[in-house]
mmJSON file of the N, C-alpha and C atoms, coordinates in Angstrom:
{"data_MODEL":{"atom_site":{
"group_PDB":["ATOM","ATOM","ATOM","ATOM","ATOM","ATOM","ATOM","ATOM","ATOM","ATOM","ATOM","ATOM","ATOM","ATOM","ATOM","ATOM","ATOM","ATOM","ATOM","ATOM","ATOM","ATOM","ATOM","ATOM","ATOM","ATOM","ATOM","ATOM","ATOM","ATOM","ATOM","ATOM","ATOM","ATOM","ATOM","ATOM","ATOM","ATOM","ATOM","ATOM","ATOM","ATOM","ATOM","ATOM","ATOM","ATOM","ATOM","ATOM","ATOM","ATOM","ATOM","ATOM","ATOM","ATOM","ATOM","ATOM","ATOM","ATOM","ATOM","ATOM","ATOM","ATOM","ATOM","ATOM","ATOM","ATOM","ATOM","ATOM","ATOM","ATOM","ATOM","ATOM","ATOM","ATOM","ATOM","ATOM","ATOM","ATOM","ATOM","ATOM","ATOM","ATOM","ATOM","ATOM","ATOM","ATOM","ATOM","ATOM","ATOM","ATOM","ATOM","ATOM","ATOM","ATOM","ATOM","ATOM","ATOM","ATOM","ATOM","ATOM","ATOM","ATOM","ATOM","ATOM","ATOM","ATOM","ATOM","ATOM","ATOM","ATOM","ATOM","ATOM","ATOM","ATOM","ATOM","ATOM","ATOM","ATOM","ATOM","ATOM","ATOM","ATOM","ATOM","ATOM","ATOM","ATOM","ATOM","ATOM","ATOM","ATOM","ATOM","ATOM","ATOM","ATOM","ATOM","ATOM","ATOM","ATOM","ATOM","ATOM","ATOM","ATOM","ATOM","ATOM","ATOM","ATOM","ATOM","ATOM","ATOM","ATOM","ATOM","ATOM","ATOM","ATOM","ATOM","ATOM","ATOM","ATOM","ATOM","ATOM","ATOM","ATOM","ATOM","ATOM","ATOM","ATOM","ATOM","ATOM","ATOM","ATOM","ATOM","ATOM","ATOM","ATOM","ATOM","ATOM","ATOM","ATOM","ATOM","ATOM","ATOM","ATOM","ATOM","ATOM","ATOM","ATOM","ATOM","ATOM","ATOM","ATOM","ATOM","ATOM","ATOM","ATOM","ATOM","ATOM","ATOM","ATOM","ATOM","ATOM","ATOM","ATOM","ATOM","ATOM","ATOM","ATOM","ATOM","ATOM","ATOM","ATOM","ATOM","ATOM","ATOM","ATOM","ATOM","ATOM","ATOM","ATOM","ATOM","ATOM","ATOM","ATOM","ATOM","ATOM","ATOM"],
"id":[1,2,3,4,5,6,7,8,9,10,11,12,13,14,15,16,17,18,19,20,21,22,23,24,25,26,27,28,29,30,31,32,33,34,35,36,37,38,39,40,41,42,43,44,45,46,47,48,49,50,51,52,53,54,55,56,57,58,59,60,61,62,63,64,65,66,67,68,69,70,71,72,73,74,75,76,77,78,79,80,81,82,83,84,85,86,87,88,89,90,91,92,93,94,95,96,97,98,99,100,101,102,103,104,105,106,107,108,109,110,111,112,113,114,115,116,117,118,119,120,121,122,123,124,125,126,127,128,129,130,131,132,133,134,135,136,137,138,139,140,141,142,143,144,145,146,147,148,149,150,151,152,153,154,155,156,157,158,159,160,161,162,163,164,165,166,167,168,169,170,171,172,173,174,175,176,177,178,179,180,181,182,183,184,185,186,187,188,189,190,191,192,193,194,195,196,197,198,199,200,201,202,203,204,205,206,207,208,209,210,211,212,213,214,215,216,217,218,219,220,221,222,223,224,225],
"type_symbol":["N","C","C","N","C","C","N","C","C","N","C","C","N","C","C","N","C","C","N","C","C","N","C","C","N","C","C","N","C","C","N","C","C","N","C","C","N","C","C","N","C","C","N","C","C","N","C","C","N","C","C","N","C","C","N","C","C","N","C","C","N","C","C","N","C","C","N","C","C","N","C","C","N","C","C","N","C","C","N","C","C","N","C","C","N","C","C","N","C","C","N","C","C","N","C","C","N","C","C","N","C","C","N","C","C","N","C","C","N","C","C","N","C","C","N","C","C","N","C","C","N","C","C","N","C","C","N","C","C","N","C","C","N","C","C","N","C","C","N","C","C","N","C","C","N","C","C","N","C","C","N","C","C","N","C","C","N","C","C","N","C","C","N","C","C","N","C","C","N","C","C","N","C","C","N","C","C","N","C","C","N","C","C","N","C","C","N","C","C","N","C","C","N","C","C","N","C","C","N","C","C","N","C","C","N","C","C","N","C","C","N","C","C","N","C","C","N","C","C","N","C","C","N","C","C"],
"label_atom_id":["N","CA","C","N","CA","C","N","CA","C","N","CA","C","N","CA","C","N","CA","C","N","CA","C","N","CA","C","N","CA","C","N","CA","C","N","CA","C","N","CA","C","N","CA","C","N","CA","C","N","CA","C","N","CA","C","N","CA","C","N","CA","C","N","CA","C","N","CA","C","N","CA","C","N","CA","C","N","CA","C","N","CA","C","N","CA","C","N","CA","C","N","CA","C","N","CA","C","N","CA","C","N","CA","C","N","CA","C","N","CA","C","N","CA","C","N","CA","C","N","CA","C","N","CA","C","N","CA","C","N","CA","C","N","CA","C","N","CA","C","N","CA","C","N","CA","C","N","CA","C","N","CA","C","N","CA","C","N","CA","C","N","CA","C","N","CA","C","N","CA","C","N","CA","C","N","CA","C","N","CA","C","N","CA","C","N","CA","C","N","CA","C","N","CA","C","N","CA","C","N","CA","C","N","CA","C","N","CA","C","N","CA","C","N","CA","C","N","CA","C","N","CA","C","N","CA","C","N","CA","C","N","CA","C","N","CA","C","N","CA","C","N","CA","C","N","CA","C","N","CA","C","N","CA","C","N","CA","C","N","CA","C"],
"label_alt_id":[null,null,null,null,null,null,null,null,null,null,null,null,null,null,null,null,null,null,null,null,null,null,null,null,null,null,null,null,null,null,null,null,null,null,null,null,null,null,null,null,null,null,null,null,null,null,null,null,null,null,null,null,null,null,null,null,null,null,null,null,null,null,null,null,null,null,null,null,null,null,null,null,null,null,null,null,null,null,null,null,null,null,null,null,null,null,null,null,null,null,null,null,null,null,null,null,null,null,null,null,null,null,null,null,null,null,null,null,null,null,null,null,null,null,null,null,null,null,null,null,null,null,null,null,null,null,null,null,null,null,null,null,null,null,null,null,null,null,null,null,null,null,null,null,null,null,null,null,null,null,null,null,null,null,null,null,null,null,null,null,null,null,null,null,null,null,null,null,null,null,null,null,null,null,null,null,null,null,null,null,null,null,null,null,null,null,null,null,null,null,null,null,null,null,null,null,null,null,null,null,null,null,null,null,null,null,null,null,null,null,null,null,null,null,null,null,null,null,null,null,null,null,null,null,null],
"label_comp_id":["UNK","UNK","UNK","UNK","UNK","UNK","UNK","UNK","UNK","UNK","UNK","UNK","UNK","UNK","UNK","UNK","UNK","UNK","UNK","UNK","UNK","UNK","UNK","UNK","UNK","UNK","UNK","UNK","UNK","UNK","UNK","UNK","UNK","UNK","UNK","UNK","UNK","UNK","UNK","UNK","UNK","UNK","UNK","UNK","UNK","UNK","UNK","UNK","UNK","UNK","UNK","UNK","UNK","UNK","UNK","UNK","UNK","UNK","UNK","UNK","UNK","UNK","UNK","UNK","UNK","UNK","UNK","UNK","UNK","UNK","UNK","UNK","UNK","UNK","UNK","UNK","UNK","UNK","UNK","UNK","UNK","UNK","UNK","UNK","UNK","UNK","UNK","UNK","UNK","UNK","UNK","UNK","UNK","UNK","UNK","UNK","UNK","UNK","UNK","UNK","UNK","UNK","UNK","UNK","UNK","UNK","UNK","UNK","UNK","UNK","UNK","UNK","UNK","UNK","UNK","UNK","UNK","UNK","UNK","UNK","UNK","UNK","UNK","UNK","UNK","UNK","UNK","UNK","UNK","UNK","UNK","UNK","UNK","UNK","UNK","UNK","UNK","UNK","UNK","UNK","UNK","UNK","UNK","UNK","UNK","UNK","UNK","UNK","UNK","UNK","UNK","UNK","UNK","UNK","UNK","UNK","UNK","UNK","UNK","UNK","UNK","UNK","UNK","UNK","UNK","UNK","UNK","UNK","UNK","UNK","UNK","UNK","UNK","UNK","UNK","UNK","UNK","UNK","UNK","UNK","UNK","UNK","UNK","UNK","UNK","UNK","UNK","UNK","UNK","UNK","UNK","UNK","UNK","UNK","UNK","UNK","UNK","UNK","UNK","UNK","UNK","UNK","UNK","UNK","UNK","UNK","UNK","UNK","UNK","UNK","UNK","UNK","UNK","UNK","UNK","UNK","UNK","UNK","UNK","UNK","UNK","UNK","UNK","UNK","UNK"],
"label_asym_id":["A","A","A","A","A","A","A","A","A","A","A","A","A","A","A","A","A","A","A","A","A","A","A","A","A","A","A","A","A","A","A","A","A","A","A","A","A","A","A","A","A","A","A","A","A","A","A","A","A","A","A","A","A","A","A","A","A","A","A","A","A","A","A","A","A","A","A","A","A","A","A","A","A","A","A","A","A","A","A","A","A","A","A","A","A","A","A","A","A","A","A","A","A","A","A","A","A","A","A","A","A","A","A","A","A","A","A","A","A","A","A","A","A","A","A","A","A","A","A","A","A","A","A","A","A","A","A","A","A","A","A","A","A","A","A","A","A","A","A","A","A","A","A","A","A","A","A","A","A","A","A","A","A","A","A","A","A","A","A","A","A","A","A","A","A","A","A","A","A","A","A","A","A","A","A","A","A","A","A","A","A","A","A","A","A","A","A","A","A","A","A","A","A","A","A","A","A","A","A","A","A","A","A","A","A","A","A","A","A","A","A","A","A","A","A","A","A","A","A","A","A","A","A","A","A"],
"label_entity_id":["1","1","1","1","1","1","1","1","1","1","1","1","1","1","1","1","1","1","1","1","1","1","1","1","1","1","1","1","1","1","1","1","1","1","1","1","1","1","1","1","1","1","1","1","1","1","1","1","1","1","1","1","1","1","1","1","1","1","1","1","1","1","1","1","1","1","1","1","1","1","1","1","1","1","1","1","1","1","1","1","1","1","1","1","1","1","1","1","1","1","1","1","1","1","1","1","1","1","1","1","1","1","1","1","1","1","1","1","1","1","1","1","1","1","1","1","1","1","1","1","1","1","1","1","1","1","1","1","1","1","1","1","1","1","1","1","1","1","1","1","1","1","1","1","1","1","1","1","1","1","1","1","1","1","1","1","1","1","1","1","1","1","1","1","1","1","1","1","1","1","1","1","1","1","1","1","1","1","1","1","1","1","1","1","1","1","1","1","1","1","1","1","1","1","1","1","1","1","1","1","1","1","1","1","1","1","1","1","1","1","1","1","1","1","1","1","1","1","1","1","1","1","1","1","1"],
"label_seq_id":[1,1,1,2,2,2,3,3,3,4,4,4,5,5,5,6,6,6,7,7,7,8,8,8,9,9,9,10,10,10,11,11,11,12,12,12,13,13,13,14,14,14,15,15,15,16,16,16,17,17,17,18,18,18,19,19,19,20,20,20,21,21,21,22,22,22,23,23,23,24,24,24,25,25,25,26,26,26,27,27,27,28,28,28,29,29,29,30,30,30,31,31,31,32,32,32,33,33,33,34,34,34,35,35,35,36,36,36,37,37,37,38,38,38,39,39,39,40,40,40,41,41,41,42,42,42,43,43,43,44,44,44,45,45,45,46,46,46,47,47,47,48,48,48,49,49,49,50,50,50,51,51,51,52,52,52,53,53,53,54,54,54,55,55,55,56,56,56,57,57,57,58,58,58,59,59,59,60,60,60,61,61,61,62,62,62,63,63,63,64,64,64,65,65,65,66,66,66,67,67,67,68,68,68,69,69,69,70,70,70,71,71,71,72,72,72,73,73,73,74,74,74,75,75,75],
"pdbx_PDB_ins_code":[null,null,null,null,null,null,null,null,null,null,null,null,null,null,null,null,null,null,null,null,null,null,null,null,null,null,null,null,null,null,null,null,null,null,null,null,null,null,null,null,null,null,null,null,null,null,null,null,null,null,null,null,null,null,null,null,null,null,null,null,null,null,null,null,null,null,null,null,null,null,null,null,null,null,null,null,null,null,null,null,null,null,null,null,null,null,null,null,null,null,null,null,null,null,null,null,null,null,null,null,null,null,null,null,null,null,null,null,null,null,null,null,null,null,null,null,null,null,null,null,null,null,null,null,null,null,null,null,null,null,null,null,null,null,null,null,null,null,null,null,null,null,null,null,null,null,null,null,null,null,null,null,null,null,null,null,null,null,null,null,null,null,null,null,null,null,null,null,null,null,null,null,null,null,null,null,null,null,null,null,null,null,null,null,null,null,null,null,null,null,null,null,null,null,null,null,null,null,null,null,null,null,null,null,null,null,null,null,null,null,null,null,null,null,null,null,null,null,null,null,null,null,null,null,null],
"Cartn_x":[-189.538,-190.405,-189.673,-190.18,-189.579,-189.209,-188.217,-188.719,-189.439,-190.002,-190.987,-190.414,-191.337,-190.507,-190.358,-189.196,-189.543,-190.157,-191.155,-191.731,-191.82,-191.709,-191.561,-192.367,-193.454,-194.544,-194.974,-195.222,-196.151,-195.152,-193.464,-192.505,-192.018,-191.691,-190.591,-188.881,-188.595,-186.898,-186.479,-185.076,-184.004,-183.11,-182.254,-181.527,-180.129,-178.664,-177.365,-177.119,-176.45,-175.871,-174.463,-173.656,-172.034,-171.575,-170.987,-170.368,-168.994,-168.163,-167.144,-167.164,-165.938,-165.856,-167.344,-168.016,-169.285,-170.395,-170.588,-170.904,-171.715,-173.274,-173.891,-173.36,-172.876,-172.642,-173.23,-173.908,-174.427,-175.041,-176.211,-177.734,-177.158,-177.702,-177.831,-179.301,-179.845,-181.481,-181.2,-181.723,-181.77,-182.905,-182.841,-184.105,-184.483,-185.763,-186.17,-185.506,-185.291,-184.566,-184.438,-183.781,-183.947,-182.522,-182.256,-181.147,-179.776,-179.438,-178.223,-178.433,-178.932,-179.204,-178.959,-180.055,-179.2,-178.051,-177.52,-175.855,-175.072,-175.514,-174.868,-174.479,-176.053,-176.192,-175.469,-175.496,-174.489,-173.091,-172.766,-171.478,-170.854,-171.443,-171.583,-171.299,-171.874,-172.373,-171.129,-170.73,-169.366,-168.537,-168.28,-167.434,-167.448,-168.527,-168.301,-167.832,-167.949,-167.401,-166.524,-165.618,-164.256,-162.887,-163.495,-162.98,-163.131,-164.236,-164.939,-164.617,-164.052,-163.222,-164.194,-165.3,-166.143,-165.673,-165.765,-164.818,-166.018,-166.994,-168.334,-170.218,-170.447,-171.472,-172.501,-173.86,-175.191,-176.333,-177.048,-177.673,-179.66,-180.487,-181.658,-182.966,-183.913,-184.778,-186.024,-186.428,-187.344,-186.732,-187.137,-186.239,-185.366,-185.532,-184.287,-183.096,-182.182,-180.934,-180.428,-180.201,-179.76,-178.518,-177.446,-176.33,-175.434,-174.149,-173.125,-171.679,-171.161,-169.756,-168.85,-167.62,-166.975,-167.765,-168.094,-168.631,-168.312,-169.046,-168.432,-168.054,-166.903,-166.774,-168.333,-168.286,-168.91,-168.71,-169.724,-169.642,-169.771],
"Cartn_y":[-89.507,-89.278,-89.719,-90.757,-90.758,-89.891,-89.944,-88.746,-89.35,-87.988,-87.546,-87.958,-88.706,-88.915,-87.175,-86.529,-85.528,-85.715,-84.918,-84.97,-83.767,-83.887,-82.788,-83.024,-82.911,-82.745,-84.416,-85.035,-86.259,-87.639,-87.058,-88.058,-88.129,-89.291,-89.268,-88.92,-87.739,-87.532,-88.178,-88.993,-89.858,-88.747,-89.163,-88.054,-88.681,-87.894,-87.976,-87.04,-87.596,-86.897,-86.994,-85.898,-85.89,-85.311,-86.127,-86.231,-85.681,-85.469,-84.904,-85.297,-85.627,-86.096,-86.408,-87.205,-87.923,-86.665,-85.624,-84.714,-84.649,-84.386,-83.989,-82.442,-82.265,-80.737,-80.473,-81.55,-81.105,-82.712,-81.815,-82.777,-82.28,-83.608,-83.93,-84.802,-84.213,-84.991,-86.264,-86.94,-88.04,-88.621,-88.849,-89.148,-90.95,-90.856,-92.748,-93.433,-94.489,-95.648,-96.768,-97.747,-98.868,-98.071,-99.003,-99.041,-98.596,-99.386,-99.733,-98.716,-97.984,-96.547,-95.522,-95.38,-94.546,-94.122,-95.317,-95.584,-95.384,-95.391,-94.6,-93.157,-92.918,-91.42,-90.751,-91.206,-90.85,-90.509,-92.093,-91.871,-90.766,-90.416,-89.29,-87.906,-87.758,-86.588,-86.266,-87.516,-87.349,-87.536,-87.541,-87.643,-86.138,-85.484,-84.065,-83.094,-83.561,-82.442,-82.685,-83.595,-83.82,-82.943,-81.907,-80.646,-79.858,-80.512,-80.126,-81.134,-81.795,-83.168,-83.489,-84.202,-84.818,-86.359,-87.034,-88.115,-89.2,-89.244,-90.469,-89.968,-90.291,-90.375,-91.323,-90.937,-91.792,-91.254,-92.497,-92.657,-93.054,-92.203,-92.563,-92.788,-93.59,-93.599,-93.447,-91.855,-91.761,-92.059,-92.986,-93.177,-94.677,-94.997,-96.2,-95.823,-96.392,-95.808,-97.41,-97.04,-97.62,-98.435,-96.783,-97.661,-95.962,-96.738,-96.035,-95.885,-95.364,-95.609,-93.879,-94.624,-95.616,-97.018,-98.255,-98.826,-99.404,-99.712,-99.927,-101.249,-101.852,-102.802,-103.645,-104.88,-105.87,-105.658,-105.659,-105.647,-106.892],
"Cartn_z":[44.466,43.324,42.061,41.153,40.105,38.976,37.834,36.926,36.248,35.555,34.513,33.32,32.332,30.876,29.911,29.845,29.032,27.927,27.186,25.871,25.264,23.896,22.706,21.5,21.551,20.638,20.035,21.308,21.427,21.547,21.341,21.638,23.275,23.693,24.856,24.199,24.628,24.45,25.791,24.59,25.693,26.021,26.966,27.476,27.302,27.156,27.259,28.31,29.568,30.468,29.885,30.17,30.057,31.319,31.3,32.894,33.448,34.287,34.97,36.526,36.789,38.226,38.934,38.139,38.464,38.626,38.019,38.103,36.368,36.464,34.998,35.068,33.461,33.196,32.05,31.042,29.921,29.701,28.717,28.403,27.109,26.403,25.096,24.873,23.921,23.912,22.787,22.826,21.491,21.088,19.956,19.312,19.375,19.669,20.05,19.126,19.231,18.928,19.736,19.061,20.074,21.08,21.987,23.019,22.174,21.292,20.508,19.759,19.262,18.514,19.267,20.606,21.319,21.755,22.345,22.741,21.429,20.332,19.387,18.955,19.495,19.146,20.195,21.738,22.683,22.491,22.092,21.655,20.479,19.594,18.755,19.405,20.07,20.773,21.924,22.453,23.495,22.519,21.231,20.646,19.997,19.198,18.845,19.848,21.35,22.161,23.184,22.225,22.775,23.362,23.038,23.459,24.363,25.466,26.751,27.834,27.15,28.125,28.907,28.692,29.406,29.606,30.943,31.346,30.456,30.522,30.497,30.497,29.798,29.583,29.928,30.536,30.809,29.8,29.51,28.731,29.387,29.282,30.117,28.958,29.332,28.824,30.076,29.906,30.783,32.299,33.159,34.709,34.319,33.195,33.233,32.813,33.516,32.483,31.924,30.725,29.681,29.448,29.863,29.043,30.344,30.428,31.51,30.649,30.108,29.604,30.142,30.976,30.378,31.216,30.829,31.411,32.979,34.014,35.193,35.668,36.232,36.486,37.615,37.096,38.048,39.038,40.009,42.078,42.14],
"occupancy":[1.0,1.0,1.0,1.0,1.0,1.0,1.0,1.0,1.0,1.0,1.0,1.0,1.0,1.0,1.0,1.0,1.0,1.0,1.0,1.0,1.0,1.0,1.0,1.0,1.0,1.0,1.0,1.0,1.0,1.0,1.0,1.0,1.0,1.0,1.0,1.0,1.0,1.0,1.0,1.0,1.0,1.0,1.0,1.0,1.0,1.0,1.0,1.0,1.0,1.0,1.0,1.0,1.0,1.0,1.0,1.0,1.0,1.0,1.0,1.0,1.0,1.0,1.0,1.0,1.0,1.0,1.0,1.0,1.0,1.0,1.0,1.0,1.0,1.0,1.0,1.0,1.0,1.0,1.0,1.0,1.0,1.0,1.0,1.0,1.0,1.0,1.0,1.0,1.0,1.0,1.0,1.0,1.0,1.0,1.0,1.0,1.0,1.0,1.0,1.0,1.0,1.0,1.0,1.0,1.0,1.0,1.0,1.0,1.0,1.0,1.0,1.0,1.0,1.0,1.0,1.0,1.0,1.0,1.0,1.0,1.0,1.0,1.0,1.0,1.0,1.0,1.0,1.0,1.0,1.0,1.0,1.0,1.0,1.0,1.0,1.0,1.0,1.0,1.0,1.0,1.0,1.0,1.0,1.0,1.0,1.0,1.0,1.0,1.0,1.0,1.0,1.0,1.0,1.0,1.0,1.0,1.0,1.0,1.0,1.0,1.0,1.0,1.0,1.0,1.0,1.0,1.0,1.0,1.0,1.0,1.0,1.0,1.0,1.0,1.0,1.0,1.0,1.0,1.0,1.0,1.0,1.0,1.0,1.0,1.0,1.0,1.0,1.0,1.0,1.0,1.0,1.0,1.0,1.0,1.0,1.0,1.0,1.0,1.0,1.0,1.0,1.0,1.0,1.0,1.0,1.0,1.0,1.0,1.0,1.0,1.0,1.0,1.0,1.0,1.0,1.0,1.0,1.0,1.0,1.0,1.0,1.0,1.0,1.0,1.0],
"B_iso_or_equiv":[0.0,0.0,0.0,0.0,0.0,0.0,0.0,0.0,0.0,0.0,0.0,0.0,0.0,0.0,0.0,0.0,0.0,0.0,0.0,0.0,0.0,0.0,0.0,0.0,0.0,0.0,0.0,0.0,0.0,0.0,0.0,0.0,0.0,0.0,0.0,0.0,0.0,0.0,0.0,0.0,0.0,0.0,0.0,0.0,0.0,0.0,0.0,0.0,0.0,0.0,0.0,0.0,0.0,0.0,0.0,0.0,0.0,0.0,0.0,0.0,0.0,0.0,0.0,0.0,0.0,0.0,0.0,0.0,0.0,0.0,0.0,0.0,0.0,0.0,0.0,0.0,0.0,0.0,0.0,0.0,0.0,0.0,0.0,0.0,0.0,0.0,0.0,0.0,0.0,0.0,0.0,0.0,0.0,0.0,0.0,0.0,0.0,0.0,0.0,0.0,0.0,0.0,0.0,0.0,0.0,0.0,0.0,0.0,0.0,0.0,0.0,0.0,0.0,0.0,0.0,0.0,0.0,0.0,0.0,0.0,0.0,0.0,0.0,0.0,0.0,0.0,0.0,0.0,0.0,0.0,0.0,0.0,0.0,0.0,0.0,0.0,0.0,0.0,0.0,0.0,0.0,0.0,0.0,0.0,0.0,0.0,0.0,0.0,0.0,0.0,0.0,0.0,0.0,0.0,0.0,0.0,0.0,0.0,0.0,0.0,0.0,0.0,0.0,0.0,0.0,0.0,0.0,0.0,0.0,0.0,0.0,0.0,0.0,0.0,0.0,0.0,0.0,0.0,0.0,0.0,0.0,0.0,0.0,0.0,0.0,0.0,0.0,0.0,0.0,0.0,0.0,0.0,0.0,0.0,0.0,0.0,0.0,0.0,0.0,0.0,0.0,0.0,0.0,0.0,0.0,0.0,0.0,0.0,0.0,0.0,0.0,0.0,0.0,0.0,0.0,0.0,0.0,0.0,0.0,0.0,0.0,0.0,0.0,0.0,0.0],
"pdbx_formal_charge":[null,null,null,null,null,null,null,null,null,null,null,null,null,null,null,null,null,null,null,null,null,null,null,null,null,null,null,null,null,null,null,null,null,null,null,null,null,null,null,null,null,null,null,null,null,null,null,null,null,null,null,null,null,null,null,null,null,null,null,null,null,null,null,null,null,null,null,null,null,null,null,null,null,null,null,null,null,null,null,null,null,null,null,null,null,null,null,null,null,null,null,null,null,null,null,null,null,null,null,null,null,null,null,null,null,null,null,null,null,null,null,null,null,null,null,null,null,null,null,null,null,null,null,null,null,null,null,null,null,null,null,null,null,null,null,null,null,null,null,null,null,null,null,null,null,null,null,null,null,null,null,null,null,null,null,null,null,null,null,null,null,null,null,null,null,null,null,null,null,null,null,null,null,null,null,null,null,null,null,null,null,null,null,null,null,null,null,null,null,null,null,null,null,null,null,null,null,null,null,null,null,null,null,null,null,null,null,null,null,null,null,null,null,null,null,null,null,null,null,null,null,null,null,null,null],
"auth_seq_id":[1,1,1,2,2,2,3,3,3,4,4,4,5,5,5,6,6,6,7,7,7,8,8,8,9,9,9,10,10,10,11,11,11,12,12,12,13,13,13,14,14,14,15,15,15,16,16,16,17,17,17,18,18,18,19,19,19,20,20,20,21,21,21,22,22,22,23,23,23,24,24,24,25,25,25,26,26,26,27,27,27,28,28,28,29,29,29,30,30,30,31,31,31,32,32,32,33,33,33,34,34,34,35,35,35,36,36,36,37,37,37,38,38,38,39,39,39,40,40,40,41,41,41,42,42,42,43,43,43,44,44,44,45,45,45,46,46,46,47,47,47,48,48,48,49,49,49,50,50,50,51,51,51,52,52,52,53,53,53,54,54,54,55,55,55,56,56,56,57,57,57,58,58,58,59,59,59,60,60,60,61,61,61,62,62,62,63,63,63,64,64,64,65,65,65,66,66,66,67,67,67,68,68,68,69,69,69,70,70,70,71,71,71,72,72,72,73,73,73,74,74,74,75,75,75],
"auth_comp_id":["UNK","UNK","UNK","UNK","UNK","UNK","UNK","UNK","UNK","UNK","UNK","UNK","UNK","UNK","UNK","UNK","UNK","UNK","UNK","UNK","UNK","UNK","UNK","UNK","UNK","UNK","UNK","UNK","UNK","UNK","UNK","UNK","UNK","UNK","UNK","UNK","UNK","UNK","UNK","UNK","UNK","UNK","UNK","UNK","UNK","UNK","UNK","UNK","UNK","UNK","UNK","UNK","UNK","UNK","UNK","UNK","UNK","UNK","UNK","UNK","UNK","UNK","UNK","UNK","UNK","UNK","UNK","UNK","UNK","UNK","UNK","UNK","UNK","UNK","UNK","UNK","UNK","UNK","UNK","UNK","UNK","UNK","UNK","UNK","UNK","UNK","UNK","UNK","UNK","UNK","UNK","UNK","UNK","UNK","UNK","UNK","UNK","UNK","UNK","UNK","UNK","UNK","UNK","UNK","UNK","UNK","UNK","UNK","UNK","UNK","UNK","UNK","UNK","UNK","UNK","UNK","UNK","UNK","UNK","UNK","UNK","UNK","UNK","UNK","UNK","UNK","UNK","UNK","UNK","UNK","UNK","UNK","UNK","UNK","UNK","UNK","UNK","UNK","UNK","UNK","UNK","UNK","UNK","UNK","UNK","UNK","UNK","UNK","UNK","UNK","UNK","UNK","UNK","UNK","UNK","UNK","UNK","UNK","UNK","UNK","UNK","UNK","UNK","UNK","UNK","UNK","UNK","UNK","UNK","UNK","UNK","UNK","UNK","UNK","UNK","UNK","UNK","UNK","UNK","UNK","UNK","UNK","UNK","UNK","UNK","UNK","UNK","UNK","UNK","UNK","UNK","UNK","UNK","UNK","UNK","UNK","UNK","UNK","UNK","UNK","UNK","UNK","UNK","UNK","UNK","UNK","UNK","UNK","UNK","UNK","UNK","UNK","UNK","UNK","UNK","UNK","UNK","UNK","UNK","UNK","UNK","UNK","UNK","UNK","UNK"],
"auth_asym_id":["A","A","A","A","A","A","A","A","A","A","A","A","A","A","A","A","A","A","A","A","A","A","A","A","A","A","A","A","A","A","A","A","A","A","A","A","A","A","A","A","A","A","A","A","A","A","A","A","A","A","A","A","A","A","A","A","A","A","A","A","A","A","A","A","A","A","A","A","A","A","A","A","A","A","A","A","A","A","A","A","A","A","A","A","A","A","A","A","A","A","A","A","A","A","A","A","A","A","A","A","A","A","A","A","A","A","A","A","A","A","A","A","A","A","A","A","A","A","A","A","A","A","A","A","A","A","A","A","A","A","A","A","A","A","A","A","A","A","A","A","A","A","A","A","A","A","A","A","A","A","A","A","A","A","A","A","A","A","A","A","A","A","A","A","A","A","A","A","A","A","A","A","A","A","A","A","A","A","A","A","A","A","A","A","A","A","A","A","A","A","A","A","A","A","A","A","A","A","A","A","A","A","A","A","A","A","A","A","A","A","A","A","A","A","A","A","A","A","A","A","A","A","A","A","A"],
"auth_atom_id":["N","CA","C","N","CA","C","N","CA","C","N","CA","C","N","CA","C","N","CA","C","N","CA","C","N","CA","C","N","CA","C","N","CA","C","N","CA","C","N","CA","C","N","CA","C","N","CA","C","N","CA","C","N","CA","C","N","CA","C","N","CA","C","N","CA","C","N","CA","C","N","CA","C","N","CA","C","N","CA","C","N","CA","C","N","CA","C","N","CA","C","N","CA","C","N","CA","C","N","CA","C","N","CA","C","N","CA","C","N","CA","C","N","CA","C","N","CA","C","N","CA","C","N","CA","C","N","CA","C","N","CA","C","N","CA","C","N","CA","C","N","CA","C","N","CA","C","N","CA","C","N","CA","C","N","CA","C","N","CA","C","N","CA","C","N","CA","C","N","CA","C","N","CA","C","N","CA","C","N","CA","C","N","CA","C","N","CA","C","N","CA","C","N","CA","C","N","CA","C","N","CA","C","N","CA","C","N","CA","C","N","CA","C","N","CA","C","N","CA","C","N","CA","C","N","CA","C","N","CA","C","N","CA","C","N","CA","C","N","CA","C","N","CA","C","N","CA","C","N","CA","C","N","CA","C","N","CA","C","N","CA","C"],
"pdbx_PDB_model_num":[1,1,1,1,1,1,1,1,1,1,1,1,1,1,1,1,1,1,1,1,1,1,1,1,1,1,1,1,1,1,1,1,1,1,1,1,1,1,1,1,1,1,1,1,1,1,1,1,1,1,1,1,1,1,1,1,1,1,1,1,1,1,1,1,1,1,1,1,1,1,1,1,1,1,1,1,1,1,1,1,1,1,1,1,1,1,1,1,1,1,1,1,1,1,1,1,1,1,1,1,1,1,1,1,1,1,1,1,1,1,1,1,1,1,1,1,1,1,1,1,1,1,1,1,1,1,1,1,1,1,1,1,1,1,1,1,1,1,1,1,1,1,1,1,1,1,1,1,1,1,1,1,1,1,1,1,1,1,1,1,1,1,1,1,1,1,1,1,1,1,1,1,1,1,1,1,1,1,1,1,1,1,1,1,1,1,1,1,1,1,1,1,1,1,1,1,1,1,1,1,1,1,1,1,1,1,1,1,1,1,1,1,1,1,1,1,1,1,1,1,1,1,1,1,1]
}}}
């Protein structure tokens, strides 16, 4: 089953996963923007809670994901 786009009063919220040994432990919501906005606002966000030592962050729009950092090497 695919996911569901979350929504909050007529918007789609993007999502920030923060990650740990490949493991989600915390959502961060973000506000629409293009791609390059988001991945900003991500980066922001793994950056204010640098103190929770989160290894990497994913970035989703609805069931696409966006953007992966730290980024992954080429297969």
């Amino acid at each position: 089953m695919p996911a569901l786009p979350l929504t909050y009063g007529g918007g789609v919220l993007m999502r920030c996963y923060l990650l740990k040994d490949g493991h989600i432990l915390a959502v961060e919501f973000l506000a629409s923007g293009s791609d390059q906005e988001l991945i900003e606002q991500a980066h922001g966000h793994f950056e204010r809670r640098a103190a929770e030592r989160f290894e990497g962050f994913e970035v989703w729009d609805a069931a696409r994901r966006v953007y992966t950092w730290p980024e992954q090497p080429a297969k």
